[in-house]
Each structure stands twice: as structure tokens, then as C-alpha cells.
DRENDREN-335755 format. One record per residue (C-alpha): x, y, z; residue in one letter; residue number from 1. Coordinates in steps of 0.25 Angstrom, whole numbers, plus 2048, in hexadecimal, padded with zeros to 3 digits. Example, Ala and Ser with C-alpha at 12.3 -4.5 7.8 and 13.67 -1.06 7.14 Angstrom:
2
east=831	north=7EE	up=81F	aa=a	i=1
east=837	north=7FC	up=81D	aa=s	i=2
% end
This chain:
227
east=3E5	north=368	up=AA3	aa=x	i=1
east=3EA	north=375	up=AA1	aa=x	i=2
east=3E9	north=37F	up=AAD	aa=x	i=3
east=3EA	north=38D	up=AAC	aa=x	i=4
east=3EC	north=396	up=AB9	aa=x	i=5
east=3ED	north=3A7	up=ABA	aa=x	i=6
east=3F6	north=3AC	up=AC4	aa=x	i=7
east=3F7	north=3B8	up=ACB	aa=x	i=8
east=404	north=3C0	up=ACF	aa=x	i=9
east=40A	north=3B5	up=ADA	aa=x	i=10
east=40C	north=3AE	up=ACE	aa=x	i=11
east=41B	north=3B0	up=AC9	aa=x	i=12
east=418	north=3B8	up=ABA	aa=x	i=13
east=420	north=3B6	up=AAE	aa=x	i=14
east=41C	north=3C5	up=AA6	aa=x	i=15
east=422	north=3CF	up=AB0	aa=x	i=16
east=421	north=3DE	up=AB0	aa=x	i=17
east=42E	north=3E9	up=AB1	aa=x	i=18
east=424	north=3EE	up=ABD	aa=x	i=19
east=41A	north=3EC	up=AC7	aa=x	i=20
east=410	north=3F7	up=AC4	aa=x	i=21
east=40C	north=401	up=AB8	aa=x	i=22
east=40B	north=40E	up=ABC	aa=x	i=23
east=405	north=41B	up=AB4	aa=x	i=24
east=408	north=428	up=AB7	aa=x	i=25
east=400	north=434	up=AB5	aa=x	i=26
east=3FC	north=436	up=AA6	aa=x	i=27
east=404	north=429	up=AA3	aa=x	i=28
east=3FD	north=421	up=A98	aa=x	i=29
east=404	north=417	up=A96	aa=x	i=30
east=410	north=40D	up=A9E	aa=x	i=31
east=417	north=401	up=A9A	aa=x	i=32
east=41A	north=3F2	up=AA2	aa=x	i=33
east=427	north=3EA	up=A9E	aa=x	i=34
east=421	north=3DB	up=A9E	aa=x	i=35
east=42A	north=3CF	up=A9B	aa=x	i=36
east=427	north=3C1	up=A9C	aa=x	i=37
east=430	north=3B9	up=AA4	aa=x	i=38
east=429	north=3AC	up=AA1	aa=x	i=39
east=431	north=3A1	up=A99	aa=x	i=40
east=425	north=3A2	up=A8E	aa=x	i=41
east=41D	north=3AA	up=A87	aa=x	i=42
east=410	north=3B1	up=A8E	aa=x	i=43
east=404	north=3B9	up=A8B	aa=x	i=44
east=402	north=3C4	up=A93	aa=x	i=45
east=3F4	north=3CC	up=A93	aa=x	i=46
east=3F4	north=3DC	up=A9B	aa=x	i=47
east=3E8	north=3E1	up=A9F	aa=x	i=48
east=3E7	north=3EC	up=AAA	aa=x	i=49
east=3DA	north=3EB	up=AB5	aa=x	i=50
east=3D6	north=3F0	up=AC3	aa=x	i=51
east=3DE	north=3E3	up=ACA	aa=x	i=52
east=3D1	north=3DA	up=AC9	aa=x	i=53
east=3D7	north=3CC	up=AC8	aa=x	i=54
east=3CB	north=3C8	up=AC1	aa=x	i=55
east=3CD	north=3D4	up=AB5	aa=x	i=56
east=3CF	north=3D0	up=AA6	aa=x	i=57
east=3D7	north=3D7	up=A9B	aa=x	i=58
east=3CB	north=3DC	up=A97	aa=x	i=59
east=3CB	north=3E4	up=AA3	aa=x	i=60
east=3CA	north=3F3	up=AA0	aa=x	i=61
east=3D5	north=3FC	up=AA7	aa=x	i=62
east=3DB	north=40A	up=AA4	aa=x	i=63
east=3E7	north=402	up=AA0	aa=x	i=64
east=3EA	north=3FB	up=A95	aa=x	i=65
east=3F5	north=3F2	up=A94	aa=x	i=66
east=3FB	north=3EF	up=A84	aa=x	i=67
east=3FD	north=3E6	up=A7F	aa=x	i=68
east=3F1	north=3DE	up=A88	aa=x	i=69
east=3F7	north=3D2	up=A82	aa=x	i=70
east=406	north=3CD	up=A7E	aa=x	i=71
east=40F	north=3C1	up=A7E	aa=x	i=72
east=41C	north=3C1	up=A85	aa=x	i=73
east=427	north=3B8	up=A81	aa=x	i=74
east=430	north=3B1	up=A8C	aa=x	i=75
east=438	north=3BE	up=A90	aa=x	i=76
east=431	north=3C9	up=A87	aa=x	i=77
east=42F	north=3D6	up=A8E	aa=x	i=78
east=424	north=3DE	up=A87	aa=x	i=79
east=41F	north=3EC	up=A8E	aa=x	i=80
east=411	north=3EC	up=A90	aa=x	i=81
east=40B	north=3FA	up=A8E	aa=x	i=82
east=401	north=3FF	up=A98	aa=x	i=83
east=3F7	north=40B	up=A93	aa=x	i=84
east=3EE	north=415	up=A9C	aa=x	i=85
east=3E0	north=418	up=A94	aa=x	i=86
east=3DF	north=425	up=A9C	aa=x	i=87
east=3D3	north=420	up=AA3	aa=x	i=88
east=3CF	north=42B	up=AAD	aa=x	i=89
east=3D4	north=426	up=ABB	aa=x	i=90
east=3D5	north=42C	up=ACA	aa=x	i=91
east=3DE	north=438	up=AC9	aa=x	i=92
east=3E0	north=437	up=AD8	aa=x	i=93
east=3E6	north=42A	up=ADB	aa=x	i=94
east=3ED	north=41F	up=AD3	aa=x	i=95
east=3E5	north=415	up=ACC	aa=x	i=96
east=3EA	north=406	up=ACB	aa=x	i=97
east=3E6	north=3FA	up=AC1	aa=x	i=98
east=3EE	north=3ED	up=ABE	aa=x	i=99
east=3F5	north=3E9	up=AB3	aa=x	i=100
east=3F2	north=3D8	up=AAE	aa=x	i=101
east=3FE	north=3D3	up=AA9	aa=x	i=102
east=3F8	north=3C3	up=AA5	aa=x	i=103
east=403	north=3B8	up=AA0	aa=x	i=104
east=3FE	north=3AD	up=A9A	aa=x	i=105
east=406	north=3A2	up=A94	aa=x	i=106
east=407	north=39B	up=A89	aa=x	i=107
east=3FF	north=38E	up=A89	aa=x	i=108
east=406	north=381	up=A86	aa=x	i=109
east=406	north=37D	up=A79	aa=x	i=110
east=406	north=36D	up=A7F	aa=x	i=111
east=3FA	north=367	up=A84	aa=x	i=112
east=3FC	north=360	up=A92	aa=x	i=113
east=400	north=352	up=A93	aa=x	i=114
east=3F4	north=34A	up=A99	aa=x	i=115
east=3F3	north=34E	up=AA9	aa=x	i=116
east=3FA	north=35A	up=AA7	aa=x	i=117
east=3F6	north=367	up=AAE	aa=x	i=118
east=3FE	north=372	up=AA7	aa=x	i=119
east=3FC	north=380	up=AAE	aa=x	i=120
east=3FB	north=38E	up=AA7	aa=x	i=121
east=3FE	north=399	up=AB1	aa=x	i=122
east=3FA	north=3A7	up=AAB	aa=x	i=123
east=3FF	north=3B3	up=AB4	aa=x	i=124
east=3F5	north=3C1	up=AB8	aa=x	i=125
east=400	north=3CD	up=ABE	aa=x	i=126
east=3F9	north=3DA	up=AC0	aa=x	i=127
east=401	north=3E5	up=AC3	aa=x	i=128
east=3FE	north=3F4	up=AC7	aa=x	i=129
east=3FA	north=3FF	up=ABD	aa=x	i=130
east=3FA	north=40C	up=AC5	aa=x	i=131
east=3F4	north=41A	up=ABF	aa=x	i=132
east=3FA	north=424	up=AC6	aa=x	i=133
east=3F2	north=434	up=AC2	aa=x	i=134
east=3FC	north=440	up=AC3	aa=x	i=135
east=3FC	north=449	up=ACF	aa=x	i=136
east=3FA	north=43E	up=AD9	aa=x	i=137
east=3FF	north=443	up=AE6	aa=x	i=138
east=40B	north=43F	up=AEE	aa=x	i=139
east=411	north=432	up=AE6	aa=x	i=140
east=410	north=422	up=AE6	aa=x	i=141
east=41E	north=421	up=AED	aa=x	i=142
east=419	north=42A	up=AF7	aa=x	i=143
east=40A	north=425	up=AFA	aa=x	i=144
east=40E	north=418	up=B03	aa=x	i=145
east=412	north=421	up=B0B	aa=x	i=146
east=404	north=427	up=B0E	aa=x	i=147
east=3FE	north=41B	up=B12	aa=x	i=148
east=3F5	north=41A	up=B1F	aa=x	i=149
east=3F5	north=40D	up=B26	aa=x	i=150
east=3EA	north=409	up=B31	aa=x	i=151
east=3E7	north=3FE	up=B39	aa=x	i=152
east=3DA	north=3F6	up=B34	aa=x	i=153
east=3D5	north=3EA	up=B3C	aa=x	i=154
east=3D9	north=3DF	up=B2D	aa=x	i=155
east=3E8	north=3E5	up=B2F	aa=x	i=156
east=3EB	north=3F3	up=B29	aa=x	i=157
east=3E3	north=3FF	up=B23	aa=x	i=158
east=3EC	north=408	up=B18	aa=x	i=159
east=3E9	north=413	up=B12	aa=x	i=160
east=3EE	north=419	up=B05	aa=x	i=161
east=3EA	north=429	up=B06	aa=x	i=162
east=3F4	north=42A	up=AF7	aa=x	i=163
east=3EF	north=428	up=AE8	aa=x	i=164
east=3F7	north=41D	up=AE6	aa=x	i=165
east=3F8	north=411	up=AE6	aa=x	i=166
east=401	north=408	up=AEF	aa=x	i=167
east=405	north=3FB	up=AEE	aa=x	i=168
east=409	north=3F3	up=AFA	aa=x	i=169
east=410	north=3E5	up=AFA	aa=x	i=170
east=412	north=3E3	up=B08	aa=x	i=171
east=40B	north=3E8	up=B15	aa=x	i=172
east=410	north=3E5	up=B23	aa=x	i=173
east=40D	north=3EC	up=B31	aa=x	i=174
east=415	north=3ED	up=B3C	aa=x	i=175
east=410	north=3EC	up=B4A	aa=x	i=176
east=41B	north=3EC	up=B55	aa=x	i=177
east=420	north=3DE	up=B52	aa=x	i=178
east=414	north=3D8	up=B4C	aa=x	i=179
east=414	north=3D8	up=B3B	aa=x	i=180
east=406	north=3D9	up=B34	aa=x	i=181
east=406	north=3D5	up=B25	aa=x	i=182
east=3FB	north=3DC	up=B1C	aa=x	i=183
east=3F5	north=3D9	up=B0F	aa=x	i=184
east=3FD	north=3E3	up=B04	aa=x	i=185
east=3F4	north=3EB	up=AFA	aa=x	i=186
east=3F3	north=3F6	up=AF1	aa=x	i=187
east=3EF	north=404	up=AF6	aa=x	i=188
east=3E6	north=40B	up=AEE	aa=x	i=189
east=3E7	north=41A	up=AEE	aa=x	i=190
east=3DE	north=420	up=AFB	aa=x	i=191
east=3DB	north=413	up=AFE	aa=x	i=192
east=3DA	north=40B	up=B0C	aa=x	i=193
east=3DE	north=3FD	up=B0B	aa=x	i=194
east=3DD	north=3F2	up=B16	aa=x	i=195
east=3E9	north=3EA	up=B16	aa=x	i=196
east=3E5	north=3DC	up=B1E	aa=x	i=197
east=3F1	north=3D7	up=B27	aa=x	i=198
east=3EF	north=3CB	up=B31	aa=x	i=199
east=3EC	north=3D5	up=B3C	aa=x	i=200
east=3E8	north=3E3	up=B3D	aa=x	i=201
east=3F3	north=3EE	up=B3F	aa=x	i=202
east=3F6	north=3F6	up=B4B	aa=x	i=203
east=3F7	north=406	up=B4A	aa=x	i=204
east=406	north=409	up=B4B	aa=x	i=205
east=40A	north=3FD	up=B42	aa=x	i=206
east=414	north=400	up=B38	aa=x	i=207
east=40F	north=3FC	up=B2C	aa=x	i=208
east=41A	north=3F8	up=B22	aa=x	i=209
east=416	north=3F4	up=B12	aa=x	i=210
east=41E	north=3F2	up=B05	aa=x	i=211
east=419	north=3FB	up=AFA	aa=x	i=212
east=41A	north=3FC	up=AEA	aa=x	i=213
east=420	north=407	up=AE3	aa=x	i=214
east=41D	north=40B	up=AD5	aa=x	i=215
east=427	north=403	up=ACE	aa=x	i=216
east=423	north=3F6	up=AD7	aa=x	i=217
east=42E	north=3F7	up=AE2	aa=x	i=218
east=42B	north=3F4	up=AF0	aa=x	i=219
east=42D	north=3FF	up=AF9	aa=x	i=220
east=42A	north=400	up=B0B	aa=x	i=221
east=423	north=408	up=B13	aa=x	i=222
east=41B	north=409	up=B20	aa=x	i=223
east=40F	north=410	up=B28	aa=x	i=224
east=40C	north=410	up=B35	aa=x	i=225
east=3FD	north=40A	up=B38	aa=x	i=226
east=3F3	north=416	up=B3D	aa=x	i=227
% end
């Protein structure tokens, strides 16, 4: 029996990127993505960009359009992928955000199994980031953590993003004199509220302190105080 299993981003992937996010600003039309494949063999990858639906296909329709949507990369071939903006018309007031599919599949053994042997066939999903960010937004996306509103809610922490973009949290922890309350991380969308669940609910006064993403993937600290 051959099995065949797709695995999402805890899984280790063999066909890394240069960066963790795409981002296009203004008029930009077009932006490239360094990939190379680490893997010890030759894979397929298929690109496709979607909303972040886990259940989306490559036939999925997106202002972004990845080329080639299908290539082979030897063991240690870097190739640049080539992203393309249709010029959709989108919210000129906020950042929009959509994911780019980067799906490795290997190559199938050319040896059928020996008799009671199970051979697995791990195919690999990562989605990263693809930002549109419109000229003239205000203040800026280094700036705009800064902004954010934190209150207490009764499942852990209430935050709210008053900025036009997006802001990408990796950890979130509040501070209650001696006590520590772990909350779930999540992406901000622009004039948003989000309800980030913890193990208790958080106290007005509690410093709260989170890692956040910058453009170029690097974690960066900061901290509000709970209202």
C-alpha cells in the first residue's frame, strides 16, 4: 500500500522562500519570491494565490497571479517565482491581504513496494502573505502596533487595530502583577477587533506584551496597557 499525506506548515519544507511575506506597494505591479529547494530530490511545486481558505484549489481566482503556476526544481535549484497584480480595483483605504500556495510534491517511486510494505508520500502546503498596500495610507506599518487598543473581554483580551493595516502577531502574553496569561496570536485586520482567547480573562491595568512581524518577517516587542 502506498499512502499519501499533505501537511501543512509544522511540517519541516524542503522549497524555501528568501522571505516570509510579499508585499506590493502603491502602483506596484509586479514582485518576485527567491525559492530554492532544499530537498535531496527533485520536486514539483504548484503557486496559486487564494483568500487563506485551506480548502481552496489552483483554480481559485485571485488578484494575483503567480508565474510559472507550475515548475520543477532540482536538489538545490533556486528559481524566482514571479508574482503579477491584475490591477483589480481594491479598498483604497486599508491594506488587503491574500496568500500565496506554494505546493511540493515529490517524485513517485519508480519501485513498487515489496509485499507488506507501506511507503508514505508527504506532499507539503505553505501559504505565505501577499499584502496590497494603496499609496497615501496614513501613518505607517512600522508605526501602526503602536495604535493598538487593548480591553478586557470576559474569553481573555479584546484588541483593537483603529490603523489600515495589517498586523501580524506571533505571541501574545499578559501581565497581571505576578500572574502570566498566555493568549491565542492572530492576524489584525485593518479597523478591526479581534478576541484573543487566553486561559482567563485579563484584568484592566495588565500590561500586555506581544511579539510582532515586521515587513521583512522579523519579530519585533511591544506592549499596551489593558483599558
Amino acid at each position: 500500500m502506498i499512502a499519501t499525506m499533505m501537511a501543512g506548515m509544522n511540517a519541516v519544507a524542503g522549497v524555501t522562500a528568501e522571505r516570509t511575506r510579499v508585499i506590493f506597494q502603491g502602483a506596484q505591479r509586479e514582485a518576485s519570491l527567491a525559492l530554492v529547494n532544499q530537498n535531496t530530490y527533485p520536486v514539483m511545486v504548484q503557486a496559486w494565490v487564494d483568500d487563506g481558505e485551506l480548502g481552496s484549489s489552483p483554480d481559485t481566482v485571485a488578484p494575483v497571479l503567480p508565474l510559472p503556476p507550475l515548475f520543477r526544481l532540482a536538489p538545490g535549484q533556486q528559481r524566482s517565482l514571479r508574482l503579477l497584480y491584475s490591477g483589480e480595483a481594491l479598498p483604497a483605504d486599508r491594506e488587503s491581504m491574500y496568500w500565496l500556495n506554494l505546493y511540493e510534491i515529490p517524485p513517485q517511486p519508480s519501485e513498487l513496494p515489496a509485499e507488506g510494505e507501506t511507503r508514505l508520500t508527504i506532499t507539503l502546503r505553505t501559504q505565505m502573505k501577499v499584502i496590497l498596500r494603496p499609496e497615501g495610507l496614513a501613518g505607517s506599518a512600522g508605526d501602526a502596533v503602536w495604535r493598538l487598543k487593548a480591553s478586557s473581554e470576559r474569553r481573555g483580551l479584546t484588541m483593537t487595530n483603529p490603523t489600515p493595516y495589517f498586523i501580524s502577531l506571533s505571541s501574545v502574553e499578559a501581565r497581571q502583577g505576578q500572574v502570566s496569561v498566555g493568549l491565542r496570536a492572530d492576524t489584525l485586520a485593518p479597523f478591526s477587533t479581534t478576541v484573543l482567547v487566553g486561559d482567563r480573562p485579563v484584568e484592566t491595568g495588565a500590561d500586555v506584551r506581544f511579539s510582532w512581524l515586521d515587513d521583512d518577517g522579523n519579530a519585533q516587542q511591544a506592549t499596551v496597557v489593558v483599558h
